[in-house]
N, C-alpha and C positions, 0 to 999 in steps of 0.2 A: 504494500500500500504506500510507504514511506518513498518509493521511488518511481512509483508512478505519480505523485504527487512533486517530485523532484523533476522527472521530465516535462510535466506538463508547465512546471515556472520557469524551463529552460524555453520551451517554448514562446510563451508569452512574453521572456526578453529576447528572444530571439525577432518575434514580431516585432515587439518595440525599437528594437535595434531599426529592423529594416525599414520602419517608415521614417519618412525625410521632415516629417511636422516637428520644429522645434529642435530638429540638430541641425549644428551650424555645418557650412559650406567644406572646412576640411575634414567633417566626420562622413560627409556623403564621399568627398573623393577620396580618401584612405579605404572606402569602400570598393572603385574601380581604379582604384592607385595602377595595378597589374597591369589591365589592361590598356593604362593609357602610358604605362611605359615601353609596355609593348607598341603601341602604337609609333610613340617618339622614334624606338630604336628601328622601328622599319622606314621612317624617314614620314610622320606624317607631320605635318607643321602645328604650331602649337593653335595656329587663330582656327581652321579645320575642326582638332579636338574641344575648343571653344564653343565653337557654332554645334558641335554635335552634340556636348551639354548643355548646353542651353534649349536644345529642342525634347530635353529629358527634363527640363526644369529646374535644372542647375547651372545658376547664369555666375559668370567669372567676366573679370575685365583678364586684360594682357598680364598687368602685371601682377593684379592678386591672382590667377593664375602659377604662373613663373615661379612667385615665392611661395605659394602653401607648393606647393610641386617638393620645392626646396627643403623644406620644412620635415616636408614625410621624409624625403629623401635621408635627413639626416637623422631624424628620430629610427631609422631603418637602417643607420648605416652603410649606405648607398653612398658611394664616391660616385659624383659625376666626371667623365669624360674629362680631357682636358678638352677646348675650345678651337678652331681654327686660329682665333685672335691668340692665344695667348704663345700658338706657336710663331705664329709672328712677331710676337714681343720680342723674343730670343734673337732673333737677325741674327746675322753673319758674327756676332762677337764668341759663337759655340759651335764648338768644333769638336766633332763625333772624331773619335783617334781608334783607327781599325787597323793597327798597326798587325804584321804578319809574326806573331812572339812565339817559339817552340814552344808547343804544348798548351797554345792558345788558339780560339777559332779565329778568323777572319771576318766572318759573316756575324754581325749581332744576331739574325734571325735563328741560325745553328746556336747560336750561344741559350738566346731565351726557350728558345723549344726543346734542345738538349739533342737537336737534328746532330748526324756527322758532318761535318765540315768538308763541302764542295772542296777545296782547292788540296786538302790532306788528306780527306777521309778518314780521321779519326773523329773519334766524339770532343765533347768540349769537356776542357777540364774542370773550371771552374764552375761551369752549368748557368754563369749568370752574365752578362752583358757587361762590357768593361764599362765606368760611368765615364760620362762627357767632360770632357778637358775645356776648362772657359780659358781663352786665350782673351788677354787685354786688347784693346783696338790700340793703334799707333796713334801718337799724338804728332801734329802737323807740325812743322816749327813754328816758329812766330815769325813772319813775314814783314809786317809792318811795325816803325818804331818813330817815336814823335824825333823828329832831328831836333838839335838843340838849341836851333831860335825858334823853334814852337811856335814863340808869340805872332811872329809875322812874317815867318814863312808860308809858301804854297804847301800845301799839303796836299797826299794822294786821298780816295776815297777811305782805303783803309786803315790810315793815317788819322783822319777825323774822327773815326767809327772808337778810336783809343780815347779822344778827347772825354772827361768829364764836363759834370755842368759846371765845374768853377773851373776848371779849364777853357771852358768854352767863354765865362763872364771875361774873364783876364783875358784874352784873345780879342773878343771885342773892345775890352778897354783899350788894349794895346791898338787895333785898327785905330778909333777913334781919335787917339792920340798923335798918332802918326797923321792923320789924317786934317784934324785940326788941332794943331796944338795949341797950350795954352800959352799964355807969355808969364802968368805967373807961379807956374808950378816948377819949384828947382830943379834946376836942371841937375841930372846926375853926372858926377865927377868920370871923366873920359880917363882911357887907361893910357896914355899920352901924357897927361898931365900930371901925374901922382908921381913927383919924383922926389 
């Protein structure tokens, strides 16, 4: 009696479970969580799986979407995918090193799969992918440098690009001056004259 009375409240939260009155929107999707990452991972786009919940009465914008997605994902322990973007971040400054080492694969793929190695035919020793060598990028040299009448000399483009803004005040003072001088501002002593 005791456990038919047990099945029967399994039941009734079981019902209560599955109706959507009064549970919020990430208790209905942790419900078809499965199937909508099966969907993802077959390439279906995310606005698609949108419009087809919402024709189930389960309506999401983009990005409350995205993050309850996220959410489950991480309460479940789901690593997502790296990104197309984030391989890009990487650029040219990482540099995969497949160097040919006795006793070493060649191929990361033979490495990660534990395949024999195409070019030796042995198996891989280590059984795991040598990791990525980050090589520094080269620094340019410095090209441009202020000569040392600065103040009123021509300067190149790259030249000016060094100037500060009080670099730049003093430069204009210095045109100015040169330009209209005053008659009563001392004149500074000339290297002619200091003897």
């Amino acid at each position: 009696m005791d456990a038919q009375i047990a099945v029967q409240r399994a039941q009734r939260l079981d019902a209560l479970a599955a109706a959507s009155d009064g549970r919020s929107k990430t208790a209905q999707l942790r419900d078809v969580f499965e199937s909508v990452e099966r969907a993802i991972h077959s390439g279906v786009r995310y606005a698609a799986i949108i419009q087809e919940l919402a024709a189930t009465g389960l309506v999401f914008t983009y990005q409350t979407f995205s993050l309850t997605l996220k959410r489950i994902r991480r309460e479940r322990g789901i690593v997502p995918r790296p990104s197309r973007a984030s391989h890009a971040k990487k650029g040219p400054g990482v540099k995969h090193s497949h160097v040919d080492v006795p006793g070493q694969t060649a191929s990361p793929v033979a490495a990660e799969t534990g395949a024999p190695n195409s070019h030796t035919g042995s198996a891989p020793v280590g059984g795991a992918a040598r990791p990525a060598v980050r090589e520094r990028p080269k620094i340019a040299p410095v090209g441009a440098r202020l000569p040392d009448d600065w103040l009123t000399a021509e300067l190149t483009r790259e030249q000016k690009r060094l100037l500060t803004p009080e670099h730049r005040r003093a430069r204009a003072e210095a045109t100015v001056k040169s330009l209209w001088p005053n008659p009563f501002d001392p004149m500074p002593p000339e290297k002619d004259n200091l003897t």
